[in-house]
C-alpha positions as CSV (number, residue, x, y, z in Angstrom):
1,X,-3.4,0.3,-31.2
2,X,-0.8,0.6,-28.4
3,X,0.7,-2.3,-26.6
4,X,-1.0,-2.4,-22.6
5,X,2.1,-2.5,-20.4
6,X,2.7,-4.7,-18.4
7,X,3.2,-5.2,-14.8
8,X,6.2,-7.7,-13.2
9,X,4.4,-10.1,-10.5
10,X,6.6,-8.1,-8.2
11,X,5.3,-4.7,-8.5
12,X,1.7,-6.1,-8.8
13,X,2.3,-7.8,-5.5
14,X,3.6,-4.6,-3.7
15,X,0.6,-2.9,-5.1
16,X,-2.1,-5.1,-4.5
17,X,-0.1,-5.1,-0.6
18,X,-0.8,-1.5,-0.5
19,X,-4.6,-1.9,-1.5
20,X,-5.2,-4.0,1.3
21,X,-2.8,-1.4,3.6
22,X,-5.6,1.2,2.3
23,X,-8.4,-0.3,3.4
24,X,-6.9,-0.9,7.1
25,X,-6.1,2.7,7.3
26,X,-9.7,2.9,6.3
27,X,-11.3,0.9,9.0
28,X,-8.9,2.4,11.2
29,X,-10.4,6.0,10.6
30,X,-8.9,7.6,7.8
31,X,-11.0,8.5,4.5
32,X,-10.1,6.9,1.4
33,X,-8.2,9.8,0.0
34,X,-6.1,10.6,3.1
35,X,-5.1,6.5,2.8
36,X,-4.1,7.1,-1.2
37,X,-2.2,9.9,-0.4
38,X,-0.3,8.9,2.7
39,X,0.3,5.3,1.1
40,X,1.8,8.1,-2.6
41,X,4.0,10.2,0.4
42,X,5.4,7.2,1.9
43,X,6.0,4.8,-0.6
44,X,8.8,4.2,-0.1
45,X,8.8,3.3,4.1
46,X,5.5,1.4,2.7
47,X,7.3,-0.8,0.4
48,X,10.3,-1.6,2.9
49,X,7.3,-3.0,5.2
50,X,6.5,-5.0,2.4
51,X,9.5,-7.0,2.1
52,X,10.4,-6.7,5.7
53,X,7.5,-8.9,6.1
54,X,4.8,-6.8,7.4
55,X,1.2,-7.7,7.1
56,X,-0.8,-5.1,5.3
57,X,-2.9,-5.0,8.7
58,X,0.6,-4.9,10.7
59,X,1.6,-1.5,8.1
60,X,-1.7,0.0,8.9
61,X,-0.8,0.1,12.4
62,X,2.3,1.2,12.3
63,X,1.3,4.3,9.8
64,X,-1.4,5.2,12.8
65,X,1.0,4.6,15.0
């Protein structure tokens, strides 16, 4: 049986970041699927909010923006 991989603390923290980031876009209007892909498009400008500090709240509105 193949080994599960595992995920760094790091990585699991950006992505549990960008869950939360998902379900402000949410609230804020867009349906889950346009949150998934937007967050997969911009992952990049998502994760530099992450460790510039940004609240996932604080990302959502700036992605609404």
């Amino acid at each position: 049986m193949a080994k599960k991989e595992e995920i760094d603390p790091e990585t699991q923290a950006i992505l549990d970041w960008c869950i939360e980031v998902e379900n402000f876009l949410v609230a804020g209007g867009a349906t889950r699927e346009q949150a998934q892909d937007h967050i997969e498009e911009q992952i990049e400008w998502f994760t530099d909010l992450f460790y510039d500090g940004l609240t996932p709240e604080e990302a959502a509105k700036e992605a609404l923006a």
